[in-house]
C-alpha positions in Angstrom: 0.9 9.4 1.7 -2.7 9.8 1.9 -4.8 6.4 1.7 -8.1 6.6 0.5 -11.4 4.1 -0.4 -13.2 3.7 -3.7 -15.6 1.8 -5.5 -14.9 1.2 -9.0 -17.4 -1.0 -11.2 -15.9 -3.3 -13.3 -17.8 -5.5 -16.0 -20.9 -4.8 -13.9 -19.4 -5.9 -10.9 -18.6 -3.3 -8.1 -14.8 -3.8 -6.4 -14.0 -1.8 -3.3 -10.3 -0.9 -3.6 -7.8 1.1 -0.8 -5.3 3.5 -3.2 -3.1 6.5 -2.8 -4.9 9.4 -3.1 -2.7 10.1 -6.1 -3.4 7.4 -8.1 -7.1 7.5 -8.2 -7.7 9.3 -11.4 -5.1 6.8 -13.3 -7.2 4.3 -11.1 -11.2 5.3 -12.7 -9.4 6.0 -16.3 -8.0 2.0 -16.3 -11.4 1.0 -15.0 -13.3 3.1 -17.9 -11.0 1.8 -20.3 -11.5 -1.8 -19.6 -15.4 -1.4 -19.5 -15.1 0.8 -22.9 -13.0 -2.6 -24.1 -15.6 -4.4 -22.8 -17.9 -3.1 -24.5 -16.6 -3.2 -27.6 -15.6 -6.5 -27.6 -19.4 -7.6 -26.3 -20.3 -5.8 -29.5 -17.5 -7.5 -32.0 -17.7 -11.0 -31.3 -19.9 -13.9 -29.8 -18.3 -13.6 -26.8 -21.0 -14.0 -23.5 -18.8 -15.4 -20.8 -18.1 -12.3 -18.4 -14.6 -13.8 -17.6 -13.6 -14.0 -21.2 -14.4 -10.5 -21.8 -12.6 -9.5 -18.7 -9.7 -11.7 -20.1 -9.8 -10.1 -23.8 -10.0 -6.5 -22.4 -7.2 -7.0 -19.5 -5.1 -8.4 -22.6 -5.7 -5.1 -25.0 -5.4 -2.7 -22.4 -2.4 -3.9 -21.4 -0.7 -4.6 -25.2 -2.2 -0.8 -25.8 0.1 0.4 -22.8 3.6 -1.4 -23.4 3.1 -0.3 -27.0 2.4 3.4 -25.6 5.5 3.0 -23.4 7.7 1.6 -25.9 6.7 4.3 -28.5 8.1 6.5 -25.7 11.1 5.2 -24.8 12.0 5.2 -28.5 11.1 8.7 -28.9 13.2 9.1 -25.3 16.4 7.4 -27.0 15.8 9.3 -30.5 16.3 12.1 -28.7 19.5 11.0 -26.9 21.3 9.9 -29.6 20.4 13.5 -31.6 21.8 15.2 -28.8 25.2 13.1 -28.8 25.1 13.5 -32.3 24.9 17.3 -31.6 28.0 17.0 -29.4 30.2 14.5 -31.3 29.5 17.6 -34.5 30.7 20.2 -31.8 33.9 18.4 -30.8 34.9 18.0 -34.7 34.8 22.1 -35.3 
């Protein structure tokens, strides 16, 4: 596996970080989606404290992903049980 260095900015702050060279564009979109939380959170509440904001927008990211994931693998087990339906419907012909 190919290692490789980048530089991602976070909150204004630059981080260097040492990734598999196929994970670095899942890498940069997490990055632009906790600055774009960021920033909308800087713009909805009264919140100043870099930290907190970093907090906030770790937190919905993350909520935003298991809810994505578990939308899937409901979607994943939907489809399962249609297919042993299917069978089950066969076997009784």
């Amino acid at each position: 596996m190919e290692e490789r260095s980048i530089r991602v900015e976070l909150a204004g702050r630059a981080y260097p970080l040492t990734i598999q060279a196929s994970e670095e564009v899942n890498v940069r979109r997490a990055v632009e989606e906790i600055n774009e939380s960021i920033s909308r959170l800087k713009a909805s509440y009264p919140l100043t404290d870099k930290q907190d904001l970093l907090a906030m927008a770790a937190l919905e990211v993350a909520v935003r992903a298991l809810n994505t994931s578990a939308t899937r693998q409901e979607a994943e087990a939907d489809s399962a049980l249609a297919a042993i339906e299917h069978m089950l419907a066969d076997l009784r012909m």
